[in-house]
C-alpha positions, -999 to 999 in steps of 0.1 A, spaced: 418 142 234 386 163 245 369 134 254 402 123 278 403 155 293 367 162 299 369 125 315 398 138 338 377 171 353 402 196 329 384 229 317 404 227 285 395 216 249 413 218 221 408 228 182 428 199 153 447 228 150 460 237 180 465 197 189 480 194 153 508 221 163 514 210 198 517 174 197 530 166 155 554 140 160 542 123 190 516 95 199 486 99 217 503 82 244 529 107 251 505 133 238 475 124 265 504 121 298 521 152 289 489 176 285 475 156 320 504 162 335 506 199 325 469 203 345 481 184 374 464 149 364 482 119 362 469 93 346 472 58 361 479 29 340 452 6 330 436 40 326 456 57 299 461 17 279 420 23 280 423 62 265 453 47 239 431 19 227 401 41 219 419 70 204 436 42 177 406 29 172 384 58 162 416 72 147 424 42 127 390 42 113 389 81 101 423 73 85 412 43 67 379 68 54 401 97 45 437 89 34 431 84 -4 465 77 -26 489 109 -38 507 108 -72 538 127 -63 542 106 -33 542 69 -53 559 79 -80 585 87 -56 586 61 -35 585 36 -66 615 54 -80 635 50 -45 621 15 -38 648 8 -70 674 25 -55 671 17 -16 655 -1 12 630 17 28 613 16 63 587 35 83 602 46 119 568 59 134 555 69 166 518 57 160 508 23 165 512 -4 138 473 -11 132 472 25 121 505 23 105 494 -9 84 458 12 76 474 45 66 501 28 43 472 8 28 447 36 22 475 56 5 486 28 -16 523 24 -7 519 -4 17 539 -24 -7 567 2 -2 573 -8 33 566 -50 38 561 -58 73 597 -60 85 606 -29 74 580 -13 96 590 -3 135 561 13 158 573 33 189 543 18 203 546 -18 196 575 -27 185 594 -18 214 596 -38 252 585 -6 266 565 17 246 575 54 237 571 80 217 594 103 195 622 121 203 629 94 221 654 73 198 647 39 210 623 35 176 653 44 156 676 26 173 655 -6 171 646 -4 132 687 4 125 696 -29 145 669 -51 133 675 -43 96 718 -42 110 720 -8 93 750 16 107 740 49 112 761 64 83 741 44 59 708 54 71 690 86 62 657 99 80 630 120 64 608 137 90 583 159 92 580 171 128 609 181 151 602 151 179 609 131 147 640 149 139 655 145 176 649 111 177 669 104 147 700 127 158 696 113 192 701 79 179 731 91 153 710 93 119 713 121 93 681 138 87 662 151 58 633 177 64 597 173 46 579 199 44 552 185 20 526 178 40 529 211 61 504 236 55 520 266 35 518 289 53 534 271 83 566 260 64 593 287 68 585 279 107 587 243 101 622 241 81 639 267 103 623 245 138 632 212 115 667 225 110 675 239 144 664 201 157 694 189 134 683 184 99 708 186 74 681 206 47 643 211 46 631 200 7 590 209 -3 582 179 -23 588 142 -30 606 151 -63 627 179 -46 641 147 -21 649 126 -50 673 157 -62 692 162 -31 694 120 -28 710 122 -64 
């Protein structure tokens, strides 16, 4: 993103921090037109597609380096994987997707039709809270809404599920600690339902 905006002439750089709290839940697409846009740059076409494909390369490939696998989260997801079908609804684009469910080791969690990327799996791409993600993934598995159940981690993520009529669950265990009273209370004003800590505190509230 310092790279993009040094490219487009703007005096502003950004920490991971600061990029990590302004833009969680959205791609780099809608991350890179909005901050443009907010220093008066816009950000012609075949441009930005040129900015999107380098930040998912370079992306994709610290991903696949750092990601490692996470006992509490595969024990829980191989406990639910009995119980219900489960999906990935995500903002990012599938390469990275496919690399992050793969260096974490729950790619078999999620085969690939169970997998929806705001960025290519739709006509048009978008980004979170938009709901055209959620909407896609409910009709091409042909789930209703009231048998569908989200769990998100950012508020864009939680507005694009209410937006398209899905129940929400909060996670807050990948939030830094001392961000997470700010997260649940932002997570539940979007419209979760509840705001759970861990994998194992989910499977409680699913029963």
């Amino acid at each position: 993103m310092n790279r993009l905006l040094q490219h487009l002439g703007i005096d502003v750089t950004f920490t991971s921090t600061e990029l990590r709290l302004a833009t969680t839940g959205m791609n780099f697409r809608a991350t890179a037109t909005a901050i443009a846009a907010d220093h008066g740059s816009v950000l012609a076409a075949d441009e930005l597609e040129r900015w999107v494909a380098i930040e998912r390369e370079v992306v994709t490939s610290h991903l696949q380096r750092r990601l490692a696998p996470d006992p509490a989260v595969t024990g829980a997801l191989t406990r639910l994987f009995g119980l219900y079908a489960l999906a990935v609804v995500s903002s990012s684009a599938s390469e990275r997707v496919g690399a992050s469910l793969a260096a974490s080791g729950i790619a078999e969690f999620f085969p690939g039709p169970f997998r929806f990327s705001a960025e290519d799996s739709l006509a048009v791409p978008a980004s979170k809270p938009d709901p055209a993600i959620y909407q896609h993934a409910l009709e091409s598995l042909g789930i209703s809404t009231d048998h569908a159940l989200a769990i998100e981690d950012a508020v864009p993520g939680v507005e694009a599920a209410v937006r398209a009529g899905v129940g929400v669950i909060g996670m807050l265990a990948f939030v830094a600690s001392d961000e997470r009273a700010e997260r649940a209370a932002a997570l539940e004003a979007a419209g979760a339902r509840a705001a759970v800590s861990s994998w194992r505190e989910l499977e409680g509230v699913l029963g």
